[in-house]
Backbone bond lengths (Angstrom), bond angles and torsions (degrees), N, CA, C in turn:
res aa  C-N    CA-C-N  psi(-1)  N-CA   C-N-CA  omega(-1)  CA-C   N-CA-C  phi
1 X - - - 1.446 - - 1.532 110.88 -
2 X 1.427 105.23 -38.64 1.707 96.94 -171.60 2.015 109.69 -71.96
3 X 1.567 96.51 -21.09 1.633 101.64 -174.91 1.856 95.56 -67.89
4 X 1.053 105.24 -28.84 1.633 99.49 -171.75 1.189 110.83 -80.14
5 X 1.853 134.60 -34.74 1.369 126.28 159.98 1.584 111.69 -69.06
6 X 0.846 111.78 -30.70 2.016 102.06 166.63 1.064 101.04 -56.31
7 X 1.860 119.72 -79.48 1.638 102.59 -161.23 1.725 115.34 -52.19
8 X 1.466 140.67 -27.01 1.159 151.34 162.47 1.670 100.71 -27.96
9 X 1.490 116.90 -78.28 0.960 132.85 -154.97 1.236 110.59 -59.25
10 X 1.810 114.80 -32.83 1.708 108.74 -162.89 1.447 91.09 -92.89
11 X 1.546 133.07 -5.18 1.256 108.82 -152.32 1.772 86.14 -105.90
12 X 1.795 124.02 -10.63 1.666 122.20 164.26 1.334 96.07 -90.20
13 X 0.459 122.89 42.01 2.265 125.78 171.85 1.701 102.36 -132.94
14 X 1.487 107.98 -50.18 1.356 107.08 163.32 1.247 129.71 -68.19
15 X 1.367 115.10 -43.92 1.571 107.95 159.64 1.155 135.51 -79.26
16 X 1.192 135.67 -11.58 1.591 150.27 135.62 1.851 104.57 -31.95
17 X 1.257 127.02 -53.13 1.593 151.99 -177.32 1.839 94.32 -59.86
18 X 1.168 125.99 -48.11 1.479 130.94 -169.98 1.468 120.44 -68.79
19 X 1.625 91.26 -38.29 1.330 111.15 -172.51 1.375 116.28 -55.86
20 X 1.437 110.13 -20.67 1.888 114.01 -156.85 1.324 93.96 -124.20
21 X 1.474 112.44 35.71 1.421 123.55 147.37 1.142 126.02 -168.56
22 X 1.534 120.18 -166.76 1.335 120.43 179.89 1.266 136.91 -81.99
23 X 1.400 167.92 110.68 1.414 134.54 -106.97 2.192 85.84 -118.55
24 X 1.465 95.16 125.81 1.634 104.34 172.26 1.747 109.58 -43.30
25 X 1.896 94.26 173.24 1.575 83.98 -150.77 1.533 118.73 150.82
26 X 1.496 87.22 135.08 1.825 80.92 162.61 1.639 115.36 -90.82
27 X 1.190 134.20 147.32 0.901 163.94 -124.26 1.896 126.74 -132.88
28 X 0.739 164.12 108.14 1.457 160.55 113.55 1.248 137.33 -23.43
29 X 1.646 129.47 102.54 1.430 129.03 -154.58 1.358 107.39 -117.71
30 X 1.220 94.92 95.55 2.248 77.64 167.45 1.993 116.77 -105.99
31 X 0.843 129.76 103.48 1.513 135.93 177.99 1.529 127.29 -78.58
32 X 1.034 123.17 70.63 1.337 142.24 143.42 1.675 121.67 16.60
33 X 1.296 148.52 72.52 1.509 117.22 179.32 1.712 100.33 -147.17
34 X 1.424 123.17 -179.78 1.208 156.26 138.29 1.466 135.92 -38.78
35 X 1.409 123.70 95.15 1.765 85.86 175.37 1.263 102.12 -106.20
36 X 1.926 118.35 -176.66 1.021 101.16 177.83 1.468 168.11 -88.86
37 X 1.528 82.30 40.84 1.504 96.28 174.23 1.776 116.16 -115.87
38 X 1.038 101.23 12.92 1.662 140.83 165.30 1.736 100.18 79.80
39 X 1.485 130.85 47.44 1.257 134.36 145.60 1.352 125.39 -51.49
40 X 0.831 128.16 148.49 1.798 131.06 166.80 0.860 103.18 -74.37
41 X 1.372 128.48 145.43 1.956 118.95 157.96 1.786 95.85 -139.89
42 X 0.797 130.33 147.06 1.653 136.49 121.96 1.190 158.25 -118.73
43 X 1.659 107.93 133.41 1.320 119.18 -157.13 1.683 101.54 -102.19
44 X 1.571 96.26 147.59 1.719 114.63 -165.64 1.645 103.41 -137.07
45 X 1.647 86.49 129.15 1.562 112.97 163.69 1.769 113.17 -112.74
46 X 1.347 101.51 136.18 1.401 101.44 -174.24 1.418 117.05 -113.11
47 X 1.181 104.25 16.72 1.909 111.28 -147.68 2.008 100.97 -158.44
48 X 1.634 97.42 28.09 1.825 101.15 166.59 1.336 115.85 -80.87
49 X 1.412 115.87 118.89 1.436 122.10 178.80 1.550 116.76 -93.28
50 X 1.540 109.68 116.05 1.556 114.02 178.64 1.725 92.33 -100.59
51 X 1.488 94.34 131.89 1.654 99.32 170.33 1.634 89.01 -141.39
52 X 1.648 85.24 -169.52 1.404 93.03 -174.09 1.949 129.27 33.94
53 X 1.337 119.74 77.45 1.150 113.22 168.24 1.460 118.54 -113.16
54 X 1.679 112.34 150.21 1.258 93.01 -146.64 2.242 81.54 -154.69
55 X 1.350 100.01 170.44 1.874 82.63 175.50 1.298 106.03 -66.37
56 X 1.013 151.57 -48.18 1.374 135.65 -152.72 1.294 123.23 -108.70
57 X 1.689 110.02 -17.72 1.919 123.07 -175.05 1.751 97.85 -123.11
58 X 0.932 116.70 162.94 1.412 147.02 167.52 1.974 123.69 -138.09
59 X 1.053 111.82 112.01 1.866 110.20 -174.72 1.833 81.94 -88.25
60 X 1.711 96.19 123.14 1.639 107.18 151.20 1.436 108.02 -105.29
61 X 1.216 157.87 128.08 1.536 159.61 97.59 1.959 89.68 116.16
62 X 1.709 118.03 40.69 1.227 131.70 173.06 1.331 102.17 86.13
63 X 1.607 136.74 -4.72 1.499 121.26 151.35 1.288 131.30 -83.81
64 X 0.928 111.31 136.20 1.855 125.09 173.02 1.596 115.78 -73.03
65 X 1.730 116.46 101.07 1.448 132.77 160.81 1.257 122.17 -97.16
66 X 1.592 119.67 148.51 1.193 116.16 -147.22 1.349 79.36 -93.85
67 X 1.546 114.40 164.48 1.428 115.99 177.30 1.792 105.10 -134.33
68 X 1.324 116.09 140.26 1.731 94.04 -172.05 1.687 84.97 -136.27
69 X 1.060 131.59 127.29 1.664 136.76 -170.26 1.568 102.01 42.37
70 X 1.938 107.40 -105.61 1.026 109.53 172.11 1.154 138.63 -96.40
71 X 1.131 102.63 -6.56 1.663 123.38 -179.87 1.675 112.24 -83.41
72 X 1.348 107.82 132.42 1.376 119.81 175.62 1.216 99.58 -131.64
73 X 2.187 100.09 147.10 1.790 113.91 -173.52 1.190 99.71 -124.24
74 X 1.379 135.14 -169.99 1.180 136.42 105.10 2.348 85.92 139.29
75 X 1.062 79.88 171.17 1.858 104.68 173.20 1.915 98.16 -61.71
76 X 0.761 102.36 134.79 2.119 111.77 160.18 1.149 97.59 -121.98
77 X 1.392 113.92 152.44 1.629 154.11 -153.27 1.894 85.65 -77.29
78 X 1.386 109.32 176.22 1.755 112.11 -167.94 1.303 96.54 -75.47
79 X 1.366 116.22 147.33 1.116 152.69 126.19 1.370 148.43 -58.77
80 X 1.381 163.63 74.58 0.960 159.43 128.34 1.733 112.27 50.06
81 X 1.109 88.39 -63.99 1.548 102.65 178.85 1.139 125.05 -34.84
82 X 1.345 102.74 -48.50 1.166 126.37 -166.39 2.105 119.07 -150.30
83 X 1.519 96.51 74.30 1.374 113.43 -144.50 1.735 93.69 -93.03
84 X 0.796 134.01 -18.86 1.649 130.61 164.14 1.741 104.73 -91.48
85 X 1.038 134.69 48.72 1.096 142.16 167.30 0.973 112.68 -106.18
86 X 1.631 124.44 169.66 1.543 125.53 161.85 1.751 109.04 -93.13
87 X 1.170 96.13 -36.09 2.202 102.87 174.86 1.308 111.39 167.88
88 X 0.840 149.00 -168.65 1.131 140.24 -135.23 1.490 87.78 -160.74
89 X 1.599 120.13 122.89 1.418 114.56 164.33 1.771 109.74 -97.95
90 X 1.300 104.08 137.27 1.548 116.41 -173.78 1.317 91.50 -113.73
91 X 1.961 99.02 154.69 0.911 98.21 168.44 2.371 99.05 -159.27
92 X 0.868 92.71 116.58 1.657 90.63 -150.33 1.240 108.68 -158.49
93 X 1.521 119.42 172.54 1.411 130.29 154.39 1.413 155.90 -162.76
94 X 1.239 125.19 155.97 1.367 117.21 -132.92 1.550 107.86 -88.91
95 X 1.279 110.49 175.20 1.437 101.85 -166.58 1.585 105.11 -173.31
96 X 1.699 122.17 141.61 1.724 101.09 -159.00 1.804 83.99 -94.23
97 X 1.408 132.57 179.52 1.466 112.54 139.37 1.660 90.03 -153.81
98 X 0.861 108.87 147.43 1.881 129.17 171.05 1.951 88.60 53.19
99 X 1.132 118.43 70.93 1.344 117.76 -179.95 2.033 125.19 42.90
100 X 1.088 96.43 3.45 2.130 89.24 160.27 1.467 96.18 -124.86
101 X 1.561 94.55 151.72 1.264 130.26 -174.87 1.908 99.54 -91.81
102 X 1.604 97.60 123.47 1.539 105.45 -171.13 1.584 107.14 -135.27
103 X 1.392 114.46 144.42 1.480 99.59 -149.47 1.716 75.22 -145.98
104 X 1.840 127.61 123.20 0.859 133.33 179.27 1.631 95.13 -146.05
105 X 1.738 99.34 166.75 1.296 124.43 178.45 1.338 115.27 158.70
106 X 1.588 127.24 -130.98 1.161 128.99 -171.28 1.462 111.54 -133.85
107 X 1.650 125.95 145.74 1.024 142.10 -174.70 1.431 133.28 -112.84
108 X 1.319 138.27 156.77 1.184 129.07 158.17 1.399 115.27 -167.87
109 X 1.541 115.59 156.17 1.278 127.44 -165.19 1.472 129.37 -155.85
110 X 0.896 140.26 126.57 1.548 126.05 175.93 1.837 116.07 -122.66
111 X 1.830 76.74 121.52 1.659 110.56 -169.48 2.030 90.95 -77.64
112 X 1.738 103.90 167.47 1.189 103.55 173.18 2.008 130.42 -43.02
113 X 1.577 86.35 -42.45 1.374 101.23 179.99 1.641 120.30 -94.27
114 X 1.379 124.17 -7.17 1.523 126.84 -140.30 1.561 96.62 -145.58
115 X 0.936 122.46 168.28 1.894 152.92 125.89 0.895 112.09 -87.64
116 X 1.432 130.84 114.66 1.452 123.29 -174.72 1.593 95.15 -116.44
117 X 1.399 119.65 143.42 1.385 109.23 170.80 1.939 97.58 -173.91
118 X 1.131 88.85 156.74 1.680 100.34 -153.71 1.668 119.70 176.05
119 X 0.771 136.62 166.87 1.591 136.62 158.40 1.698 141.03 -60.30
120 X 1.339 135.10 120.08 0.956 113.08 -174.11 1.888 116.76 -127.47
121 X 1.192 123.54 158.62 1.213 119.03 163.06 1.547 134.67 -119.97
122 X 1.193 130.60 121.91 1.265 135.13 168.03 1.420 127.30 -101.34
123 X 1.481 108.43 124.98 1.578 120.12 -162.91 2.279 98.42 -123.55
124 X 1.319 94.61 137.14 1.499 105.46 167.23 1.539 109.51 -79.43
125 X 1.527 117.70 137.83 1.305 123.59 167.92 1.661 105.63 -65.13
């Protein structure tokens, strides 16, 4: 009996631990923007890797964003999306709903020719 309130206990300590972040993972990207003749377009990554989450950092696609509760900042590692870029600065936040972890807000980037900047969303498989 006592092995069964231990394992109980570590496994609501562990999920309590999940909660106050984003759960690692491949990932789903859709990016939102403008071009310049003011069209909509969106560009899609299917293959963004969130690792390492932690209270204060988050790794997107091997870059390190700062993460503060729910809010996440900073540049993520390349993208697909947007593959002549230097990175993409995010700036957004995450949120679980019907069990996947989805992490939206606003973006920006500058391609050889452009400023690209617009909205984006990220969803857990």
């Amino acid at each position: 009996m006592k092995y069964f309130f231990a394992l109980l206990t570590s496994f609501l300590l562990f999920s309590a631990c999940d909660k106050d972040r984003p759960r690692r993972g491949l990932y789903w990207g859709e990016f939102y923007a403008t071009d310049s003749l003011g069209s909509p377009y969106v560009r899609y990554d299917h293959s963004i890797d969130i690792s390492d989450p932690s209270e204060s950092t988050l790794t997107i696609n091997g870059a390190v964003l700062e993460k503060k509760g729910k809010t996440i900042n900073g540049r993520m590692g390349f993208t697909k999306a947007f593959p002549n870029s230097v990175g993409l600065v995010l700036s957004g936040k995450w949120r679980v709903k019907n069990g996947y972890y989805i992490i939206d807000g606003d973006f920006n980037t500058t391609e050889p020719t452009a400023i690209v900047f617009g909205t984006f969303r990220m969803g857990s498989y």
